[in-house]
Residue, then its C-alpha position, 0 to 999 in steps of 0.5 A: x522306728x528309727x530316731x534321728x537327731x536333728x539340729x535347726x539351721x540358721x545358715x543359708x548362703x551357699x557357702x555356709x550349706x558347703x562348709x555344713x557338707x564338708x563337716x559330716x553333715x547334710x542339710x535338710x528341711x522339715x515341711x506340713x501340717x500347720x507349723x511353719x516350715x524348718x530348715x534342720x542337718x542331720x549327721x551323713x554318719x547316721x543316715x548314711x545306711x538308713x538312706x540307702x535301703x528301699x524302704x526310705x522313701x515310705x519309712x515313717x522315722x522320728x527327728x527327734x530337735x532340740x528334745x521334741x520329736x516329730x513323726x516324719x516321711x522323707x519326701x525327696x532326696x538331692x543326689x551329687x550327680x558325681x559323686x551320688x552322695x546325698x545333698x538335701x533331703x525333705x522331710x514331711x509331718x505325719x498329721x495324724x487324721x490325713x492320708x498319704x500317698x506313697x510309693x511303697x516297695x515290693x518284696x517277695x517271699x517263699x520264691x523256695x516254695x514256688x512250684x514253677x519256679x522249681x520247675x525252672x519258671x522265670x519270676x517276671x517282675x511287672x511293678x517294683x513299686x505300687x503307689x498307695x493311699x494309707x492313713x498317717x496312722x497306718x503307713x505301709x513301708x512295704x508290699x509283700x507278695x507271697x511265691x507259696x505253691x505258685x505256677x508257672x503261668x500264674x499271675x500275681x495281681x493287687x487283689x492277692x495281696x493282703x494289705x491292711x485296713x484303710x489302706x488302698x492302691x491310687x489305681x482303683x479301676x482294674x485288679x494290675x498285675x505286679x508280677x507273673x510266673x513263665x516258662x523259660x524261654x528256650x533259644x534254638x539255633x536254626x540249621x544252616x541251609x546252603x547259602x548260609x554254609x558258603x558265607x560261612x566259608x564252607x563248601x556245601x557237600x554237593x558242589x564238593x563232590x562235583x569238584x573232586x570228579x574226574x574231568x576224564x569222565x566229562x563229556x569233553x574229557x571222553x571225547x578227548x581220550x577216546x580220539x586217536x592221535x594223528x600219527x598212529x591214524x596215518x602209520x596203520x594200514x587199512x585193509x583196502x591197502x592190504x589189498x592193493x600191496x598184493x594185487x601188484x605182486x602178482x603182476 
């Protein structure tokens, strides 16, 4: 379990929380249970890695101030929108007898072993986070779902996870999925038709085809090449000429 040292806080003007900021330090309050609630700062350089993992927000830790120390959920941490770095952070008591709801991390393992995904199966993740109800004594920090020997096509509910006595989803009514194990999905282009070719910028085959033909070989082209011209019609004689040419000798 992780200690933290903390210190009480009597500062409460603006400026004075700044000036807390600016010496390495984040403010911070410790609520619940019957005592009154406390203003506390804890070093930035010793939550600064803490902070950052997934499980924070449902890790029981220890605030150890002024040498007593108190079991603690942190409840809610401010963020710089600028420059994200933490500004306040919320502290609960654990009262022991209580429960707790928390919204406690998934985490999956043996993804190695899983059978489907070998075969090239897609783990799809449903809910990152499930919320549970767990007595003070007993606080989960995560959920961890087993990928052994797992198919594709199969789906990982809440009743396959083993989760320990007492402790329960806050959905109760139906057995939720929190992730599947699918085939890939395959994309395949579709063939271009024609008209698709020709906005593209290509010429189909077929109109190509007709464009490389002969124009002699059109019904126009033929009746143009086969009509004689004018003057070859006129300079050869006919046989009914012939005929007249000698009729007029012999006379």
């Amino acid at each position: 379990m992780n200690v933290l040292k903390a210190t009480k806080r009597t500062i409460t003007t603006t400026g004075q929380v700044n000036k807390l900021r600016s010496d390495g330090f984040i403010p911070a309050i410790l609520y619940g249970g019957k005592q009154n609630n406390l203003s506390i700062s804890l070093k930035k350089l010793h939550l600064q890695d803490l902070i950052k993992t997934k499980t924070f927000m449902s890790k029981v830790v220890e605030l150890e101030i002024d040498g007593n120390t108190e079991k603690v959920l942190p409840k809610g941490v401010a963020y710089d929108p600028v420059s994200d770095e933490p500004l306040h952070i919320d502290f609960m008591r654990i009262v022991k007898g209580t429960k707790l709801i928390l919204e406690v991390p998934v985490r999956f393992i043996n993804s190695e072993k899983s059978l489907g995904l070998k075969k090239g199966g897609v783990l799809n993740i449903v809910r990152r986070k499930v919320q549970l109800k767990c007595p003070a004594e007993n606080i989960l920090n995560e959920i961890i779902v087993d990928l052994d020997n797992i198919e594709i096509n199969t789906s990982l509910k809440i009743s396959s996870v083993k989760l320990p006595e007492n402790v329960s989803p806050i959905i109760a009514d139906r057995d939720f999925v929190i992730a599947t194990v699918v085939a890939p999905t395959v994309l395949v282009e579709p063939e271009k038709t024609d008209e698709a070719a020709t906005i593209d910028g290509e010429t189909p085959v077929e109109e190509a085809a007709e464009s490389t033909e002969d124009p002699a070989k059109t019904e126009e082209g033929k009746d143009k090449s086969a009509k004689p011209s004018d003057d070859k019609a006129k300079s050869t004689p006919t046989d009914k000429g012939k005929a007249a040419n000698k009729e007029a000798k012999k006379k």
